[in-house]
BANURO-637058 format. One record per residue (C-alpha): residue in one letter; residue number from 1; y, x, z. Coordinates in steps of 0.1 Angstrom, whole numbers, m for minus. Example, Ala and Ser with C-alpha at 12.3 -4.5 7.8 and 13.67 -1.06 7.14 Angstrom:
2
{"a"; 1; {m45; 123; 78}} {"s"; 2; {m11; 137; 71}} 
end
This chain:
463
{"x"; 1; {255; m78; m284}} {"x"; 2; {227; m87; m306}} {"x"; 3; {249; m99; m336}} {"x"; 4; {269; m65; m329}} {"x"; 5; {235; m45; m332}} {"x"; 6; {225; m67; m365}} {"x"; 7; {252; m56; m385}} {"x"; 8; {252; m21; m375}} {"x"; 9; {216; m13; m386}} {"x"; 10; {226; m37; m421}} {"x"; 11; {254; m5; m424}} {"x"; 12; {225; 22; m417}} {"x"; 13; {197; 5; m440}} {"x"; 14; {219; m1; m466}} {"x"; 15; {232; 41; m463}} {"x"; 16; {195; 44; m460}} {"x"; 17; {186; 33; m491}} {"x"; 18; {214; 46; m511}} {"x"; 19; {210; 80; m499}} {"x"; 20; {173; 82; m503}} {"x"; 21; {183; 70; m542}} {"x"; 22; {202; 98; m546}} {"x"; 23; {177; 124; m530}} {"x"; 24; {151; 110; m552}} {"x"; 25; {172; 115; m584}} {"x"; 26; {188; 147; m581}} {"x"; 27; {160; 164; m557}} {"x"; 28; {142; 195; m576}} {"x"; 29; {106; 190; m568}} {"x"; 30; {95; 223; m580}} {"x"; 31; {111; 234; m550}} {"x"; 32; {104; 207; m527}} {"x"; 33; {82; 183; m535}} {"x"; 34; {86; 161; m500}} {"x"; 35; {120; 163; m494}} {"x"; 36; {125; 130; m505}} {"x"; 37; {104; 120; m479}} {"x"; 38; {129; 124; m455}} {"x"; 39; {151; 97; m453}} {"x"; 40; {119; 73; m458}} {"x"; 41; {99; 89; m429}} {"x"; 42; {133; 78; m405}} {"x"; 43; {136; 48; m423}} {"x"; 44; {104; 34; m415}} {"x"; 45; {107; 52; m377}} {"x"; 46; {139; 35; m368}} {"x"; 47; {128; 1; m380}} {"x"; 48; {100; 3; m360}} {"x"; 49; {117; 10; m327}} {"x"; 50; {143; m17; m342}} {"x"; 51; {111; m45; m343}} {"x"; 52; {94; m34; m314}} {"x"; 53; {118; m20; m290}} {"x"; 54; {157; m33; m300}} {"x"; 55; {162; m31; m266}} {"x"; 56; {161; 9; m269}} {"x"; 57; {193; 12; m283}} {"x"; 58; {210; 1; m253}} {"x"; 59; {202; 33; m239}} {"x"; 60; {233; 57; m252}} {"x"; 61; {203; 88; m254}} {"x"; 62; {185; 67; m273}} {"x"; 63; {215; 60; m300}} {"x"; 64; {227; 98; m297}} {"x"; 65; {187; 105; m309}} {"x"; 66; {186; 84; m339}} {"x"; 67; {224; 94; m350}} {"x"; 68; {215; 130; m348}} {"x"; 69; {184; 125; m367}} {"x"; 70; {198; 104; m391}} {"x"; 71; {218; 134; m397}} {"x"; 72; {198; 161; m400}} {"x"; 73; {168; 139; m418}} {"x"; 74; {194; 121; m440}} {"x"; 75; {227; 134; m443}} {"x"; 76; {224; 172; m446}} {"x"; 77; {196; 167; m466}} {"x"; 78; {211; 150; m493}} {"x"; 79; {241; 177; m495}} {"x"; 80; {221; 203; m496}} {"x"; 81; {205; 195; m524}} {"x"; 82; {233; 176; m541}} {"x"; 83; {250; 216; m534}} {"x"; 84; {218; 237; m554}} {"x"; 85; {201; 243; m519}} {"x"; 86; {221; 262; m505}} {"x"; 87; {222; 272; m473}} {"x"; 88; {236; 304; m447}} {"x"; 89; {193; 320; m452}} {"x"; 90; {195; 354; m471}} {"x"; 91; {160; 356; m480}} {"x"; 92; {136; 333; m496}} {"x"; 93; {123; 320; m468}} {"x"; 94; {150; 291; m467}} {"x"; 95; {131; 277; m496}} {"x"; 96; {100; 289; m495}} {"x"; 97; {81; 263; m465}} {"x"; 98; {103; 236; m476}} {"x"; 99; {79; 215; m476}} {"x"; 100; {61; 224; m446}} {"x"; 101; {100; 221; m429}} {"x"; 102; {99; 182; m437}} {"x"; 103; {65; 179; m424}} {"x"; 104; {71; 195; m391}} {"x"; 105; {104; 176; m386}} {"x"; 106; {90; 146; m399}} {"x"; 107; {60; 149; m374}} {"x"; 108; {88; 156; m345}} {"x"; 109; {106; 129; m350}} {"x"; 110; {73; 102; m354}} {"x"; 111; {67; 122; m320}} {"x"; 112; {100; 113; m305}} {"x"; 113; {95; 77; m318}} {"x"; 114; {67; 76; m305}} {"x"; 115; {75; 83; m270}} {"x"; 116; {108; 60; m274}} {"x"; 117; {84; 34; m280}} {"x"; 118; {60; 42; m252}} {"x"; 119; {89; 53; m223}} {"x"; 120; {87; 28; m192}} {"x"; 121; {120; 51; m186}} {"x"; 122; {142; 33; m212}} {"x"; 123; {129; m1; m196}} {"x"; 124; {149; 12; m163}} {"x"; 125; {175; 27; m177}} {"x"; 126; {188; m7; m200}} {"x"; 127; {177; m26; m165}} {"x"; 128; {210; m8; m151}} {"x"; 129; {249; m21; m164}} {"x"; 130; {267; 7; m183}} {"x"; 131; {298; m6; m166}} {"x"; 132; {310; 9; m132}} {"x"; 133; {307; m17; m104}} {"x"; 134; {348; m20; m93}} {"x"; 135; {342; m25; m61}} {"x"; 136; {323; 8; m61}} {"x"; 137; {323; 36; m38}} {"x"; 138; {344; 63; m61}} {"x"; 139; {360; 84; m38}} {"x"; 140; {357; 117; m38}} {"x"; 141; {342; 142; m10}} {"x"; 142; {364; 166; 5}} {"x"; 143; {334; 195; m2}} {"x"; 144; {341; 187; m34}} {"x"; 145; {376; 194; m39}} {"x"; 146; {368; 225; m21}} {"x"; 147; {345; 241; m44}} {"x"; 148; {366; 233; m69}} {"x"; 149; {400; 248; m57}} {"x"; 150; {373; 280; m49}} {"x"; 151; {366; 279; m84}} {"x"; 152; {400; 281; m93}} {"x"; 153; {406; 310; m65}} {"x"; 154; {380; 329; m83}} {"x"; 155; {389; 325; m115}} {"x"; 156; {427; 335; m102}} {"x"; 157; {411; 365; m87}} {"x"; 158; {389; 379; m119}} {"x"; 159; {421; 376; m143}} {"x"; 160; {442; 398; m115}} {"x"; 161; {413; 420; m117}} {"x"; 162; {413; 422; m153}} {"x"; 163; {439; 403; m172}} {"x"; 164; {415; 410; m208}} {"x"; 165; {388; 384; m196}} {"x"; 166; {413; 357; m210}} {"x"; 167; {402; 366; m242}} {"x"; 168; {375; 338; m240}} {"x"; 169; {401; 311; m240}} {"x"; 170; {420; 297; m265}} {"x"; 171; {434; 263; m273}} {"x"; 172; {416; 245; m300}} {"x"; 173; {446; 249; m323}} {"x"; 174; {441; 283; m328}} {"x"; 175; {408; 277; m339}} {"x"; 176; {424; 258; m372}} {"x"; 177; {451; 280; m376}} {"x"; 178; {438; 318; m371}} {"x"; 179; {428; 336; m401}} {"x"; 180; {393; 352; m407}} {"x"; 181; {407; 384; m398}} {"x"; 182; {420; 368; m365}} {"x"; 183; {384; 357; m359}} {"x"; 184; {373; 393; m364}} {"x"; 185; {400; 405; m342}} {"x"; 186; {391; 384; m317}} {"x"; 187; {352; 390; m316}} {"x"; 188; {360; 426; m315}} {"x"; 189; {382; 421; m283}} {"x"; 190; {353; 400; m271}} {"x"; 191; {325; 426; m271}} {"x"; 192; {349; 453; m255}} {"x"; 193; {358; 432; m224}} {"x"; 194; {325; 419; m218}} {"x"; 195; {319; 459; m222}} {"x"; 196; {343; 472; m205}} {"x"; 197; {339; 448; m174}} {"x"; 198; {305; 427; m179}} {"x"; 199; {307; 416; m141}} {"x"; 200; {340; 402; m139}} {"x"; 201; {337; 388; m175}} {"x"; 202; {302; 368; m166}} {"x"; 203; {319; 355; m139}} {"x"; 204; {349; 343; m156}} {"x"; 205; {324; 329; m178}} {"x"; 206; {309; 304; m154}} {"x"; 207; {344; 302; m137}} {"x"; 208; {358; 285; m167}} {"x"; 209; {326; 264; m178}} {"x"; 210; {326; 244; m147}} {"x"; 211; {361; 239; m143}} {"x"; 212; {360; 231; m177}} {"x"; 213; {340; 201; m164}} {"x"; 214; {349; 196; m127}} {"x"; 215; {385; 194; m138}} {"x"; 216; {385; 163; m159}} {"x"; 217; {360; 147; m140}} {"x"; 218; {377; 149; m111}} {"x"; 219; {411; 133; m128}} {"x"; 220; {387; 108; m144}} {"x"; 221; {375; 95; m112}} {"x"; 222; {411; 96; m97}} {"x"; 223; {425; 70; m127}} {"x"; 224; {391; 49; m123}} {"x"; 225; {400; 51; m85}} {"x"; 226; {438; 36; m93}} {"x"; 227; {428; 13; m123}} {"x"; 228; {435; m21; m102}} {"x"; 229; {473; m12; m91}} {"x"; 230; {479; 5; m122}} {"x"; 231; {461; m8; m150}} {"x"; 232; {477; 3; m181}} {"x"; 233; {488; 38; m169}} {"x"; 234; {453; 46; m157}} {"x"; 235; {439; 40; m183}} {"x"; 236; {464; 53; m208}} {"x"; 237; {462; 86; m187}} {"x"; 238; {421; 82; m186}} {"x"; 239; {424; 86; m227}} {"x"; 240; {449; 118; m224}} {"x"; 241; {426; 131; m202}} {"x"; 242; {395; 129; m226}} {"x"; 243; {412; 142; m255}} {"x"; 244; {427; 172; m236}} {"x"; 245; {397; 184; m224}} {"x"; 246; {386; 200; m264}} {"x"; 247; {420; 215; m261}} {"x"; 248; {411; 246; m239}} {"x"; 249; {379; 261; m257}} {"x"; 250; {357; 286; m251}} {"x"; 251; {329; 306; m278}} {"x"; 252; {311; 273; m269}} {"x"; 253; {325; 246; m288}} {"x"; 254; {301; 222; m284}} {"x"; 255; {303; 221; m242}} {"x"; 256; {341; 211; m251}} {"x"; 257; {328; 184; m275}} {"x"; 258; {304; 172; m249}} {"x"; 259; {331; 171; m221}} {"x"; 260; {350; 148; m240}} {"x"; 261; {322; 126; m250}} {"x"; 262; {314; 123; m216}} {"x"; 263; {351; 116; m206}} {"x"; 264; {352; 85; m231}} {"x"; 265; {317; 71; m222}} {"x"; 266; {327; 70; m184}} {"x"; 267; {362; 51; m196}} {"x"; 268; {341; 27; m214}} {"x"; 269; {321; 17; m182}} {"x"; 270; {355; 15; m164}} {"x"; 271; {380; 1; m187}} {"x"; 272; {352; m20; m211}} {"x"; 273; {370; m45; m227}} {"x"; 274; {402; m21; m227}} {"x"; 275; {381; 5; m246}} {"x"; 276; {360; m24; m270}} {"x"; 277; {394; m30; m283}} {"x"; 278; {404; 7; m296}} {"x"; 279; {368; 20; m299}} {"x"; 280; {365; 20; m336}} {"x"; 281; {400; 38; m338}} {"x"; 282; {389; 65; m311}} {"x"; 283; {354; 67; m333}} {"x"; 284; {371; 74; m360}} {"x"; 285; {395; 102; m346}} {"x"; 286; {362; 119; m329}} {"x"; 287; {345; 120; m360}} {"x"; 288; {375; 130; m382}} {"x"; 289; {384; 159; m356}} {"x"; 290; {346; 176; m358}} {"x"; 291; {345; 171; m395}} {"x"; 292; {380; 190; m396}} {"x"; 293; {366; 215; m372}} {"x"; 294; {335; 226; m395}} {"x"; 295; {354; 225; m427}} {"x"; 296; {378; 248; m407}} {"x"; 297; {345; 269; m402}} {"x"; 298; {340; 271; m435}} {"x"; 299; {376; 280; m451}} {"x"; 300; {395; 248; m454}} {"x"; 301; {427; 263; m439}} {"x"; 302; {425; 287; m469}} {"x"; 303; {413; 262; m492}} {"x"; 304; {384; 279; m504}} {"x"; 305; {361; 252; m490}} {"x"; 306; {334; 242; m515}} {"x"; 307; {305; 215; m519}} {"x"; 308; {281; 249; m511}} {"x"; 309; {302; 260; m477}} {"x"; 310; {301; 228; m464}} {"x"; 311; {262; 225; m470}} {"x"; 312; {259; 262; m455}} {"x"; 313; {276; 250; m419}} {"x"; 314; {260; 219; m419}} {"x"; 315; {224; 235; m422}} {"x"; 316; {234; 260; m398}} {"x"; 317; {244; 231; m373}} {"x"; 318; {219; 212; m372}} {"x"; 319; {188; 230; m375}} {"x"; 320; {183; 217; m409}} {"x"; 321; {153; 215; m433}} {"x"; 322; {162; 257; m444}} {"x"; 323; {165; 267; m412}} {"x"; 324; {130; 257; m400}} {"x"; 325; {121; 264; m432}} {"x"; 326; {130; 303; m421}} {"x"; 327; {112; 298; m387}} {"x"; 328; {73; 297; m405}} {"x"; 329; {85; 331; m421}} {"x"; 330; {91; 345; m382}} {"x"; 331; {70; 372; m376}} {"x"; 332; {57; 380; m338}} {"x"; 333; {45; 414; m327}} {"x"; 334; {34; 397; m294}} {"x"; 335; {39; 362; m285}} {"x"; 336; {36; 362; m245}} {"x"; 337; {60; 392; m245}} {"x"; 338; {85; 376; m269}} {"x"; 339; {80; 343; m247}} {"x"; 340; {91; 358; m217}} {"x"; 341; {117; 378; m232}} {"x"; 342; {133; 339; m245}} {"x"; 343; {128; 328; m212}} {"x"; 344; {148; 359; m195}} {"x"; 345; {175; 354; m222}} {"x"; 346; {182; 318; m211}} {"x"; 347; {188; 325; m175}} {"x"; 348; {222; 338; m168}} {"x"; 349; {221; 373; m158}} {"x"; 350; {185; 379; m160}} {"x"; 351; {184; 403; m189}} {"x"; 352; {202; 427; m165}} {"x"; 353; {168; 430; m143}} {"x"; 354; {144; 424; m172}} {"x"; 355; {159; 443; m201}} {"x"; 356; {142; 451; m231}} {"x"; 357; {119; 421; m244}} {"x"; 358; {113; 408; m277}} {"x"; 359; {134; 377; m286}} {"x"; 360; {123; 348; m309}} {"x"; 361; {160; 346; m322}} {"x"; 362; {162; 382; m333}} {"x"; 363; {124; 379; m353}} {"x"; 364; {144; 352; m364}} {"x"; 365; {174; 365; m381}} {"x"; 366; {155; 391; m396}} {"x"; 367; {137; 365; m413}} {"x"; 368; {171; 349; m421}} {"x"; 369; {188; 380; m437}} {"x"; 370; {162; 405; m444}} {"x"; 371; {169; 433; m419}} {"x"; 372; {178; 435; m382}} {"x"; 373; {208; 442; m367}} {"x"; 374; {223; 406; m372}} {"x"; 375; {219; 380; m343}} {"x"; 376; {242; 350; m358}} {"x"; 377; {217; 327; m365}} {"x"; 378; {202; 302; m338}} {"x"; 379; {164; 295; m344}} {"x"; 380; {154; 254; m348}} {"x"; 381; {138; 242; m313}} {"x"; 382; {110; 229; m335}} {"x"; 383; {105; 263; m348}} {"x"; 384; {101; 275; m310}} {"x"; 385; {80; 248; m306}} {"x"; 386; {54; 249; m337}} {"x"; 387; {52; 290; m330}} {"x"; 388; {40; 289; m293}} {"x"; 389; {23; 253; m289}} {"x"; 390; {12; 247; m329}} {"x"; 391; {m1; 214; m334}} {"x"; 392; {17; 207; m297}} {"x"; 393; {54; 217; m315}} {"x"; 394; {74; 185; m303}} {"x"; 395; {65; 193; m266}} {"x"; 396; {96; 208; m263}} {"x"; 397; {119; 182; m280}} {"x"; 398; {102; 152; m260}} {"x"; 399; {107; 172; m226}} {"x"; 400; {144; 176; m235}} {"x"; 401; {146; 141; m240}} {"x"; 402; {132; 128; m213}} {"x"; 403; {149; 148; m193}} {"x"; 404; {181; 132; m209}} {"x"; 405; {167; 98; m199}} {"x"; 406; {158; 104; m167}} {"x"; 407; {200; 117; m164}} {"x"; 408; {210; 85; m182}} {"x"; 409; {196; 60; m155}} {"x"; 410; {211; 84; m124}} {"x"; 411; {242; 80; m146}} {"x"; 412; {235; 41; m141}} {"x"; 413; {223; 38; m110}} {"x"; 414; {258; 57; m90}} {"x"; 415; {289; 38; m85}} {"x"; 416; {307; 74; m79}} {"x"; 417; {329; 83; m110}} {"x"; 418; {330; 114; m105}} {"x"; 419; {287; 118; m106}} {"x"; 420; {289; 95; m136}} {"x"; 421; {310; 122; m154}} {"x"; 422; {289; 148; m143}} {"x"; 423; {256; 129; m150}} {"x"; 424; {271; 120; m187}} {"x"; 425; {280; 156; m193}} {"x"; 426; {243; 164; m187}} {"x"; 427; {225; 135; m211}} {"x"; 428; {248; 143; m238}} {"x"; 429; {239; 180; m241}} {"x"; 430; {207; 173; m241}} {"x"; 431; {205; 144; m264}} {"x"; 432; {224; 164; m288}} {"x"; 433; {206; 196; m280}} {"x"; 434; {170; 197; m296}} {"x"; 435; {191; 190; m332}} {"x"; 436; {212; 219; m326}} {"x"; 437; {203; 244; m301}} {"x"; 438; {170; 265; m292}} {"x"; 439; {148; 275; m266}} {"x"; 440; {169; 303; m249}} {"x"; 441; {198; 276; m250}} {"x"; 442; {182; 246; m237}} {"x"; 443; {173; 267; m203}} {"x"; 444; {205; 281; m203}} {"x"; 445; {221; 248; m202}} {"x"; 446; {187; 239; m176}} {"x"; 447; {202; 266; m155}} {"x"; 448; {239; 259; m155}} {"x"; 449; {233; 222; m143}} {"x"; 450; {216; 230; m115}} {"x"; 451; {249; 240; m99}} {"x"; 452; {261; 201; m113}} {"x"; 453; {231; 182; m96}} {"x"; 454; {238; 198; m61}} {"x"; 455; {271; 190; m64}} {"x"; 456; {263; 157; m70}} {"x"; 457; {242; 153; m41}} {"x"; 458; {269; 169; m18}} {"x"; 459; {294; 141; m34}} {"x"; 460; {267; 115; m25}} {"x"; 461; {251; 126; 10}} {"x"; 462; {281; 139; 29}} {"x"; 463; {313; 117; 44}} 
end
């Protein structure tokens, strides 16, 4: 494992230093003078955990952190310069607090190391195998299966109710082949159902998010169940299963993303030396698939994809450097009131009782395109965090990911399948989510798990 690990951070130190090269040489410093800073300030982060902690990157949290940092400190960085900065912001806010963006990110993710280096967590998680005990108590409780075929009743019930609330689903191969004026088409449809029949839409909402989840993890757990009479097929059937699951989609793309994550993880600590043996080919299809799926965001069906598209998506992604950037422009008429109006916007269904408060993320995309009326822009989590805690701004992030830690060594601890999946599921999102989503987003997702963790316990407590 340790030679494994050698030659892997060899790959990343020697991407390290030729992308910081090229930042140096073709960054603009009279627009930002510390971007180059970037790469170095994760550079010297991630060899500290590397000398101090190695053990750290064991936990998968821990790897998802430093591959999505490396990311949005290295990666996007690079192409958006290399593109002119350019970038989905309107105004000139994207460029104008440059410099204070790589600060504030640069100080998160010291932060984050910081508390990587310091978590008696990630002790107890790598304590724990990855790999599902065989011998294990996987079976699944017949409460369980009943929720889930109610789920299924339900969601049977709102599309006899109203047969337009399938307009949320699609298979992910209409999502490389419809046209922009499809997409149009489609959003319109979108906002006259949810219209027309908010209840019954909301609830077909949640309907389809948890079986979106329930369903493969319960088929999971049935192949890990079968894996000693029938080996091959199991897990043959375990890897359909995992890929299928992106292949119904909702608005949310990235919960589809996760699911299959999630799927493949829990394979791997059934079927480890099966899935050693194909990993780098299913890596490569994972990472080829969401590369496909944001040029696809950008035009590459009607090849009109450029250098400056694909540095506009990526930005807008992953909370990049003029993003944030945008967030010190944000301006706030009153804090508490727009506090509790993010708050109410991240529970489900609570802007219905509490209407009318100020939102962060429509401050926000006035400062991203110059007037109001827009919402299509998600503000940074850092940005929530450096407007209502200041010096305090990575609170938020490190909360996030320690709640992801504290899911990853539950994950470790069961020997049910089915609670690994579910458990899985949960770390990913947030692992991945202070790079990508904001405040409003990261309570929504708070919220919809609860549902997940009780179920969980009903699968563990009851015969």
């Amino acid at each position: 494992m340790e030679k494994k690990l050698s030659k892997y951070v060899l790959v990343v130190l020697y991407l390290l230093f030729v992308l910081t090269g090229v930042l140096f040489v073709i960054n603009d410093y009279r627009i930002s003078l510390f971007m180059p800073l970037s790469p170095i300030i994760y550079t010297i982060c991630f060899l500290i955990v590397y000398r101090k902690r190695r053990k750290a990157f064991n936990s998968v949290v821990v790897v998802i952190i430093y591959t999505m940092f490396f990311l949005r400190m290295v990666i996007v960085p690079v192409i958006y310069v290399a593109s002119g900065y350019t970038s989905v912001i309107r105004t000139a806010s994207g460029v104008q607090y440059l410099n204070e963006a790589v600060m504030l990110v640069g100080f998160e993710f010291i932060c984050v190391t910081l508390f990587i280096l310091s978590s008696k967590k990630i002790i107890d998680i790598t304590s724990y195998s990855i790999v599902t005990d065989i011998d294990g108590d996987i079976k699944i409780k017949k409460y369980v299966k009943t929720i889930i075929v109610i789920l299924i009743s339900i969601g049977i019930i709102c599309i006899l109710l109203d047969k337009s609330v399938l307009v949320i689903v699609s298979t992910v191969f209409n999502r490389f082949t419809d046209t922009e004026q499809m997409n149009i088409k489609n959003r319109q449809m979108l906002i006259e159902v949810k219209e027309k029949s908010s209840i019954v839409f909301n609830l077909f909402i949640q309907v389809v998010f948890y079986l979106q989840i329930l369903i493969p993890a319960y088929v999971i757990s049935y192949v890990t169940r079968k894996r000693r009479e029938q080996k091959n097929k199991g897990f043959i059937l375990g890897l359909l299963v995992a890929f299928s699951s992106v292949m119904i989609v909702t608005n949310d793309n990235m919960n589809s993303v996760c699911i299959m994550l999630a799927c493949l993880l829990v394979m791997f600590s059934a079927y480890e030396k099966k899935m050693a043996k194909v990993l780098p080919i299913i890596a490569t299809i994972v990472v080829v698939f969401v590369f496909l799926f944001l040029l696809k965001k950008v035009g590459y069906n009607n090849g009109k994809t450029s250098f400056s598209d694909i540095s506009k998506v990526l930005c807008a992604y992953f909370a990049a450097y003029p993003n944030v950037s945008t967030g010190f422009a944000v301006q706030y008429n009153d804090k508490i009131a727009s506090f509790c109006g993010d708050i109410v916007s991240g529970i489900p269904y609570m802007m219905v009782f509490f209407p009318g408060f100020p939102k962060s993320v429509a401050l926000y995309n006035i400062a991203v395109h110059g007037y109001s009326g827009i919402v299509n822009q998600i503000m940074p989590l850092i940005s929530y965090g450096y407007q209502y805690l200041g010096i305090f701004a990575p609170l938020f992030t490190i909360i996030v990911y320690n709640m992801a830690l504290c899911l990853e060594e539950k994950y470790r601890k069961t020997d049910k399948t089915f609670n690994r999946m579910l458990y899985a599921l949960m770390f990913i999102n947030f692992a991945i989510g202070p790079c990508i989503f904001g405040f409003p987003s990261t309570i929504k997702r708070v919220c919809y798990f609860i549902p997940l963790l009780l179920l969980i316990k009903i699968n563990k407590d009851r015969n």
